[in-house]
N, C-alpha and C positions, 0 to 999 in steps of 0.2 A: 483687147485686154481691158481699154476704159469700159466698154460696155458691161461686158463678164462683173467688173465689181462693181459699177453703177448697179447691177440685176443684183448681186448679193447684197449691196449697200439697203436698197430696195426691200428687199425680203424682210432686214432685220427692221426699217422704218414701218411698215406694214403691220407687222407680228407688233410692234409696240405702239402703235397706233388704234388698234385694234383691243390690246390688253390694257392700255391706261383708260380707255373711253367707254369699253366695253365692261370694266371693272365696275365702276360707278353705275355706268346704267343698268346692271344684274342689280348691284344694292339697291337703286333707286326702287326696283320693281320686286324683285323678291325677299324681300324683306329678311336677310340674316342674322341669324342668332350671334351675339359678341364674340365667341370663338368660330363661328364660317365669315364674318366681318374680316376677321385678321387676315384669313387667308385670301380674302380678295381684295386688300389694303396691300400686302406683300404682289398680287398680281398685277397691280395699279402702279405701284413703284417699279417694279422691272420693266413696265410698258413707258414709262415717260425715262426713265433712264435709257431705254433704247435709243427712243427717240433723241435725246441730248447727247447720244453717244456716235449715232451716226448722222447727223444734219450736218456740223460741220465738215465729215469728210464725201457729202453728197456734195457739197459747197464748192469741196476743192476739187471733186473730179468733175464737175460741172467744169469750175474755170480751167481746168486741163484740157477737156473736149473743145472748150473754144479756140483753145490756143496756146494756155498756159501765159496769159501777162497778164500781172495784175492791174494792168492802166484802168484808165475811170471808164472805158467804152466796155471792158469786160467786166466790170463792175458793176458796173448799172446795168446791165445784161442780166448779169445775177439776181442783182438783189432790188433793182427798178424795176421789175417784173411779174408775171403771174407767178413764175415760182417763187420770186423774192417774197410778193407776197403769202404767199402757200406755207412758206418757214417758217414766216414771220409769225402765223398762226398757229404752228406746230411747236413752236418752241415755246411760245407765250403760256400755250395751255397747256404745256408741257411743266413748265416750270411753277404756275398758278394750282397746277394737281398736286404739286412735292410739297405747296406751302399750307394744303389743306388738314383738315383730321374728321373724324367722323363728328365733331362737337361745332362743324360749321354745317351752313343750313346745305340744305338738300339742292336745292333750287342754286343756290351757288355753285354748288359742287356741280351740279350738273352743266350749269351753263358754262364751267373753266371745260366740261370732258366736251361740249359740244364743238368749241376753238377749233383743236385736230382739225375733225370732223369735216367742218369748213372750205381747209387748206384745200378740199374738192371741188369745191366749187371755183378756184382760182389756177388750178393745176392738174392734169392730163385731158385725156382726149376730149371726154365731153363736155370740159369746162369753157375749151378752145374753142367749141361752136358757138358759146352762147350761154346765156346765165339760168336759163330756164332748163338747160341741161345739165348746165352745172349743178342746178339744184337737186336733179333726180339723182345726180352722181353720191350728192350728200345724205340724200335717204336711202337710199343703198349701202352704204358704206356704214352708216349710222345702225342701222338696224342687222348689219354684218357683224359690227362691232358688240353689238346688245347680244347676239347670239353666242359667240366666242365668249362672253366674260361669263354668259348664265350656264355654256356648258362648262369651263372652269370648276364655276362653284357646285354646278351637282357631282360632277369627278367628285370634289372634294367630300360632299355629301355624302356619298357612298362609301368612301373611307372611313367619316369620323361619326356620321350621325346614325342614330337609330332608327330603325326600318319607320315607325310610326312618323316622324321627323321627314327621314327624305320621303315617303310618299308623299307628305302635305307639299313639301316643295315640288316634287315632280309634279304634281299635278297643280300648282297654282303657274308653275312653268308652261303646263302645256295646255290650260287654259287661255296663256299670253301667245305661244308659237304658231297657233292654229291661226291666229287673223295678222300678227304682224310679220310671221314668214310667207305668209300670202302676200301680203305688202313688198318684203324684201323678193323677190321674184318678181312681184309686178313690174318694180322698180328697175330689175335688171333685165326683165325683155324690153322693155322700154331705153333702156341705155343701148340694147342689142336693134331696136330698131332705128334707134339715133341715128348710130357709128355706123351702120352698115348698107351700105344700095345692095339690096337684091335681087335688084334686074341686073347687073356687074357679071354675077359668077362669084362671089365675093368667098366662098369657099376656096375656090382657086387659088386664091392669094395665102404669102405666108402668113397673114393676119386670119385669114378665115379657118387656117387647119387650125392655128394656135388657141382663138376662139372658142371651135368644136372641141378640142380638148378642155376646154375650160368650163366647158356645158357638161359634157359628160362629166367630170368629178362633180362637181353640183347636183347633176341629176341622182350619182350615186348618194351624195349627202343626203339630200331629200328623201330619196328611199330608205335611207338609214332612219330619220327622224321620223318617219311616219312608220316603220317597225317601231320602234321605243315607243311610241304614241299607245297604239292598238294591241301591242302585244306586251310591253312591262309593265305601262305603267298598270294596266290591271292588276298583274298580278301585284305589284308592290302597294296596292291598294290594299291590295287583301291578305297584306303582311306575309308575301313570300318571301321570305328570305333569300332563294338561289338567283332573284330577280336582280338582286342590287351588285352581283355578282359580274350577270350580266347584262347590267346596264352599264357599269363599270369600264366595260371591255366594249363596246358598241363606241361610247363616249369618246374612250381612247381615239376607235377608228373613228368617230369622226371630228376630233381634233385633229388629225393627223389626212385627214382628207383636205381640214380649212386650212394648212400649212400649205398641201399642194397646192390650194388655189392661189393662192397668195405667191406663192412662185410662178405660176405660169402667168400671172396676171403681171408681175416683175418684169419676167421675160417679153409679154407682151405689148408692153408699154415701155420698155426699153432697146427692141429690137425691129418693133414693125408699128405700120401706125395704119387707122381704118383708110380702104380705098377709096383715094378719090372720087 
């Protein structure tokens, strides 16, 4: 039962960890018009609200799983720790995003959405090993989040802007996608070859089925993003109208592909951990 809502608990920190960090660094780089701003200043806010809305009860079913007392030994458990630290950085930058507005500098902004971010490098598996892999967990994560906030804002693009409008965007977008999702991939077979002995069997285990399921939504991602690449954004170049329709509806799917990952990734870090 603790597990089951740690994994839900989980999902909603992830989803707002991703939308506060990933909010700011779409603005930093795509530069939006005052009325696409607002709507990723409203995605910014729900994503640090998450996050302040589920820390504290990750807090207390943590101290439940130890035991349920709050003496100083489970205390210091908590919050003397990698994950103590790891909050301590989620909430900080959490709460540093809520006090910002677009009329503070860029470079500020960025460095409050970077905090999150961080919390990886002090908390799950491959922070555990070592800080060199805690790093690559943060560039992964970092450039997960960059991805989620810029699909966001062309969703939104497609709704409110004009075809001439989102083409410029889709395409200075997927001028940026082309080298730093090569990055984010890099980043995560490199975590994949961290966590994993392959002479094991390591599929065998219930970490390597959960894994491969976690590869395959990615890979479908990928596939997605590389259609919208080669086949819309042309046409939305060349002021197709029925493009933005369906880019629209791709976007969707792969928004809703980055939810699944984010659950199996909950699941996976709440249920099994890499083989020895």
């Amino acid at each position: 039962m603790l597990e089951a809502l740690t994994a839900l608990l989980k999902i909603a920190l992830y989803a707002g960890l991703l939308s506060s960090s990933g909010a700011v660094f779409a603005e930093a780089t795509l530069r939006p018009v005052p009325d696409e701003l607002a709507q990723l200043t409203r995605l910014g806010r729900l994503g640090t609200a998450l996050i302040l809305l589920t820390c504290p009860f990750l807090v207390l079913v943590l101290i439940l799983r130890l035991g349920g007392e709050f003496d100083d030994a489970t205390l210091s458990a908590v919050f003397l720790s990698s994950s103590g630290a790891a909050l301590c950085l989620q909430v900080t930058g959490a709460v540093l995003l809520l006090t910002t507005s677009s009329d503070d500098s860029m470079i500020v902004r960025l460095s409050y959405a970077m905090l999150p971010m961080l919390s990886f490098a002090f908390s799950g598996h491959a922070a555990a090993i070592g800080p060199v892999e805690g790093s690559v967990a943060v560039a992964h994560v970092s450039l997960a989040a960059w991805w989620a906030g810029s699909l966001y804002f062309l969703r939104r693009a497609c709704l409110h802007s004009q075809i001439d409008r989102l083409g410029t965007v889709v395409a200075r977008f997927s001028a940026m996608a082309l080298s730093l999702t090569g990055v984010l991939v890099i980043a995560g077979l490199a975590l994949v070859m961290i966590l994993v002995d392959f002479s094991k069997d390591p599929w065998l285990s219930p970490y390597g089925w959960i894994l491969a399921a976690k590869l395959s939504v990615v890979a479908m991602l990928l596939a997605l993003a590389g259609y919208n690449r080669r086949r819309l954004t042309p046409r939305l170049l060349a002021s197709d109208s029925t493009a933005m329709r369906a880019l629209r509806k791709t976007i969707d799917i792969e928004l809703m592909l980055i939810a699944l990952i984010l659950t199996i990734t909950a699941i996976l870090t709440t249920y099994s951990s890499p083989p020895d």
